[in-house]
matplotlib code that plots the C-alpha trace (Angstrom):
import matplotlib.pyplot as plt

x = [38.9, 35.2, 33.5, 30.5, 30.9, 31.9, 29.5, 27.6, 27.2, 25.9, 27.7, 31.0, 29.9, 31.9, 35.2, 34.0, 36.1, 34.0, 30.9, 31.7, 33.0, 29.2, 27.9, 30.4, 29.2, 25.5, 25.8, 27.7, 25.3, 22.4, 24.4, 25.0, 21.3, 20.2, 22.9, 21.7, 17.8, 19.2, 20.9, 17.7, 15.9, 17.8, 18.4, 17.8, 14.6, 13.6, 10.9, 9.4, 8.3, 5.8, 5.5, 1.8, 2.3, 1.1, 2.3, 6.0, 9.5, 9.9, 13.0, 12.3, 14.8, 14.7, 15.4, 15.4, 14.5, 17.4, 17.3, 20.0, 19.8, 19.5, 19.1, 17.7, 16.2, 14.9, 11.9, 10.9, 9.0, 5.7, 7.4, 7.6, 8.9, 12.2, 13.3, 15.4, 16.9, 15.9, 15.8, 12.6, 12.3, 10.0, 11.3, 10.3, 9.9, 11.1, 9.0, 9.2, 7.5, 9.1, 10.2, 7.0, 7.4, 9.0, 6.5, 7.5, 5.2, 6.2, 6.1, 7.3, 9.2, 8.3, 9.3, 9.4, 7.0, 5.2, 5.1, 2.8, 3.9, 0.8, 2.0, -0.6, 0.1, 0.2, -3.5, -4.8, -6.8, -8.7, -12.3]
y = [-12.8, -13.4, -16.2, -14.6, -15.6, -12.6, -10.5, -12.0, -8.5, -8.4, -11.2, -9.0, -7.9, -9.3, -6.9, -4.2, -6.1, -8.9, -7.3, -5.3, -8.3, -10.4, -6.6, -6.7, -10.1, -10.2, -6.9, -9.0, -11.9, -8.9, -8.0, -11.2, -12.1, -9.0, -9.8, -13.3, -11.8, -9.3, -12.5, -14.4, -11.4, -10.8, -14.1, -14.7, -16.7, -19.0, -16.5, -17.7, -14.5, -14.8, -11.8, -11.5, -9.8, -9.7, -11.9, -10.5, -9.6, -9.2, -7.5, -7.1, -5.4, -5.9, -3.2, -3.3, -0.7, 1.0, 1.2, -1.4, -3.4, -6.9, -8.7, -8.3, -11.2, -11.0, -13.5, -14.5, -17.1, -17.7, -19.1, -16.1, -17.4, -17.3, -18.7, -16.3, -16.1, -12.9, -11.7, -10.2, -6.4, -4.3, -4.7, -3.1, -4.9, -2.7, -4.3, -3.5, -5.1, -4.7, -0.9, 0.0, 2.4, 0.7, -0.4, -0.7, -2.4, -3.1, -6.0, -7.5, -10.8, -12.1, -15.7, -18.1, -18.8, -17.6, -13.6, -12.6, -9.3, -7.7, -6.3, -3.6, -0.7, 3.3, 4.4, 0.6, 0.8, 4.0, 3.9]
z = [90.3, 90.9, 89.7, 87.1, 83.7, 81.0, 80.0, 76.7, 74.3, 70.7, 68.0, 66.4, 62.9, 60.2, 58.8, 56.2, 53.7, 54.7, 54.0, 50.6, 49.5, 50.0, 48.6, 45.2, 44.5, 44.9, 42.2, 40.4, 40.2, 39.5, 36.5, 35.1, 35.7, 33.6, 30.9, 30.6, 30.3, 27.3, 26.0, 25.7, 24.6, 21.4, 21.0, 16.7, 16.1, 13.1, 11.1, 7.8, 6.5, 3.6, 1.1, -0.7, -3.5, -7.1, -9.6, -10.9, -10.3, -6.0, -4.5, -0.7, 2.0, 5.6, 7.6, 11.2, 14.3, 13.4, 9.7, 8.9, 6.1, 7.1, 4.2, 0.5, -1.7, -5.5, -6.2, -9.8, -9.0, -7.8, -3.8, -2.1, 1.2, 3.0, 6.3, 8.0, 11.5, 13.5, 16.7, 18.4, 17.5, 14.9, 10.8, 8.1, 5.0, 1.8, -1.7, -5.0, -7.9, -11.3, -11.8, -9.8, -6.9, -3.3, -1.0, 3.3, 5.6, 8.9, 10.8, 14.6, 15.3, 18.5, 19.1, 16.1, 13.7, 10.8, 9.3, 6.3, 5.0, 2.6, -0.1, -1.3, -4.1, -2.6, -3.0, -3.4, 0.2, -1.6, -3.0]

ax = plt.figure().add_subplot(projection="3d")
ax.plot(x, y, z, "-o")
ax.set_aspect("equal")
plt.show()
């Protein structure tokens, strides 16, 4: 037996269980982090959307990116407002005064607040 003292060599690595195991859960955490960032994202804001329109019967459909009806309202009176809970994305707003033709304009919720939606006639932008 001689006296010298084992020879020091590099730290043993961890098992490879060990290590796919730290791997599996900092994807994990990755995924929930970009779940909770979609989460926030489409998260349904408080809109007050405002129609300007000329005086008469309003129906108005919202239709969103994908061409769903999300809601449909009938105004007879001169209020044409309407809180409504959205979340961010691009809308389209389907009008129609009376029997007149259907009027879209399109609009884009970001965040809450306040969206006026112009309500102008086919043609009424020509001279």
């Amino acid at each position: 037996m001689s006296g010298a003292p084992p020879e020091a060599g590099p730290p043993p690595r961890p098992a490879l269980g060990g290590r796919l195991l730290r791997y599996a859960a900092a994807a994990c955490a990755a995924l929930a982090l970009v779940h909770a960032v979609r989460a926030f994202q489409q998260s349904a804001r408080d809109v007050r959307l405002v129609y300007r329109a000329p005086p008469g019967e309003l129906t108005v459909e919202l239709v969103d990116g994908e061409g769903t009806r999300v809601r449909r309202t009938v105004f007879a009176g001169d209020d044409r407002t309407h809180a409504v809970r959205l979340p961010d994305g691009r809308y389209r707003a389907r009008m129609r005064l009376g029997d007149a033709a259907p009027v879209q304009r399109a609009f884009e919720v970001r965040g809450d607040g306040v969206v006026e939606v112009p309500f102008r006639a086919p043609g009424a932008d020509r001279n």
